[in-house]
N, C-alpha and C positions, 0 to 999 in steps of 0.2 A: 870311665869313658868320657872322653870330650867333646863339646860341639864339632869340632874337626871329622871328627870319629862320626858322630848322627849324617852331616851331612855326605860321606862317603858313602854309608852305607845307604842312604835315600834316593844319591844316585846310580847307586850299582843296580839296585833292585826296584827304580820307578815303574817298571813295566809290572810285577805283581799286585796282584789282586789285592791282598790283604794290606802293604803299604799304601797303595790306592786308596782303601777304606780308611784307614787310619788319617792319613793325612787329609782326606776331606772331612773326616770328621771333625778335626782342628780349624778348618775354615767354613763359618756358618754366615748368615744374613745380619746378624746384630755385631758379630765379630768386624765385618765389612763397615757397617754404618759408624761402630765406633771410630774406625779408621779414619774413616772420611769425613768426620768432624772434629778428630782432633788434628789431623795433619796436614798443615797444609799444603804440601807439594800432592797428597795422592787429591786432597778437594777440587784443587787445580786441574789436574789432570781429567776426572770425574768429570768434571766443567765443559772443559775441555769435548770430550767426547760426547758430552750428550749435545754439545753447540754443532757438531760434525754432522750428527743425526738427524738434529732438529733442522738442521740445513737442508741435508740431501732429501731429508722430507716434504720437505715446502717445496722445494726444485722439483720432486717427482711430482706432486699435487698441483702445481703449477703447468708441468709440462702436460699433465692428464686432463682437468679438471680446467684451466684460468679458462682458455683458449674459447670453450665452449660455454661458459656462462657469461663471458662479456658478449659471446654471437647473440646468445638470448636475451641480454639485457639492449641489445641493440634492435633488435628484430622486437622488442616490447617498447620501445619509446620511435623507435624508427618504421613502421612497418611497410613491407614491400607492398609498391602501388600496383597493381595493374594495370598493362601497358593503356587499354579501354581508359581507366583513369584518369593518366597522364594524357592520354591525348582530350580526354575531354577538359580538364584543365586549360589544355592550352586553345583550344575551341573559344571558350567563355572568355578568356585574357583578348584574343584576338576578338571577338562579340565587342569585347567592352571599349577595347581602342577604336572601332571603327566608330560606335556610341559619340565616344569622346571627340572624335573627327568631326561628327556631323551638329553635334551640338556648336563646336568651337567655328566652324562654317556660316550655321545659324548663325550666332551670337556679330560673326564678323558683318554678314551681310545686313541686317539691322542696325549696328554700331555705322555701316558707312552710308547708306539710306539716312540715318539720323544725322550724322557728321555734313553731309552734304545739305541737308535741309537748313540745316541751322550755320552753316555758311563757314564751320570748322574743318581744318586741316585735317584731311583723310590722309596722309604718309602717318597721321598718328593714331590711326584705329587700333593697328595690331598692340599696343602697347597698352590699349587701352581694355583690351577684351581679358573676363575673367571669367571664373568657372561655371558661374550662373547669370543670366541677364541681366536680374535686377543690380549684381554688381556692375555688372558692365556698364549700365545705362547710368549707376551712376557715379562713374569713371568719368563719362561723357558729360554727366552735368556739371564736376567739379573743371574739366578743362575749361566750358563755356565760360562757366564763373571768372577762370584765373586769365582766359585772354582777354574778356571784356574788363575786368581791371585793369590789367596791361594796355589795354587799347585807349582806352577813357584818361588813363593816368598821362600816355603818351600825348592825347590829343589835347589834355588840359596844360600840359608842359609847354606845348607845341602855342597853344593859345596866347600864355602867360607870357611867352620869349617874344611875342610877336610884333615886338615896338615900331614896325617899319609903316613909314610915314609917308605915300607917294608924296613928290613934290608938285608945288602949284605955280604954275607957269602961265601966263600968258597967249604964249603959243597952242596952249592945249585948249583954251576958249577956241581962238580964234581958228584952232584944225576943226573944231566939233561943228561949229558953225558952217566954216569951209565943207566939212561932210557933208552937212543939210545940203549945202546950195550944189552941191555935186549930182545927190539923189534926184532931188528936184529938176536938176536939169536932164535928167537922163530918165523922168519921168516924160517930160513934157517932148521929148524925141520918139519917144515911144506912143504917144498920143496921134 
């Protein structure tokens, strides 16, 4: 009998029992493995199919499973406020800017009370106003400071350039004189 011959007769009669037995008895779990380490198109293949697997697996685990533990890792780093919350939140925000309003008001009408005493440009308060007084006030000191330099440095300029010489005339004896005797006369009319 020849191979030709076994495989005829294995497919005439696959459907019996006893060829059934037989032929799986010839294909076992160490039979398999040895295959699959020495050959490598069935490794491949092997490969192959368990990458298919390991796919559709993470895809079903994913579609079950991601969805719902990223909600809870959100809802554990993020958690929902209540609406009470949020609106007290924004209560206290609003508290605090009105704070900040009445101080910066403060801070303003003092800086121009000061500005004005001290004989400094009030168009320059607002520039001058900071978050707390003592800055502010001394905001206002350092302006005093830098115009009366400005103003001193000006006036010494002004001083230094000032070579002009009236001239001496004759005429101007003889007006001043003239003036006397003018008053005088318009004394003694009055008399």
């Amino acid at each position: 009998m020849e191979l030709k011959d076994v495989k005829e007769f294995l497919d005439e009669n696959k459907e019996d029992e006893d060829v059934k037995k037989f032929v799986g008895g010839l294909i076992n779990l160490d039979l398999i493995k040895s295959v699959a380490n020495e050959d490598k198109d069935v490794r491949s293949w092997l490969d192959s199919e368990k990458d298919k697997h390991s796919s559709k697996s993470l895809d079903t685990w994913k579609s079950n499973n991601l969805e719902k533990l990223l909600d809870e890792e959100i809802k554990k780093r993020f958690p929902d406020k209540d609406p009470k919350d949020t609106e007290l939140e924004k209560m206290k925000a609003e508290i605090e800017k009105i704070k900040a309003e009445s101080v910066r008001k403060e801070l303003t009408n003092k800086a121009i009370k000061i500005a004005t005493e001290k004989k400094l440009p009030v168009s320059l308060v607002d520039f001058l106003i900071a978050n707390d007084e003592e800055t502010t006030l001394k905001n206002l000191g350092v302006l005093e400071e830098t115009l009366k330099t400005t103003v001193q440095g000006a006036v010494e300029e002004k001083i230094k350039g000032n070579d002009y010489k009236p001239p001496k005339d004759e005429k101007e004896e003889n007006n001043s004189s003239n003036f006397m005797s003018i008053i005088k006369e318009n004394q003694a009319k009055r008399d």
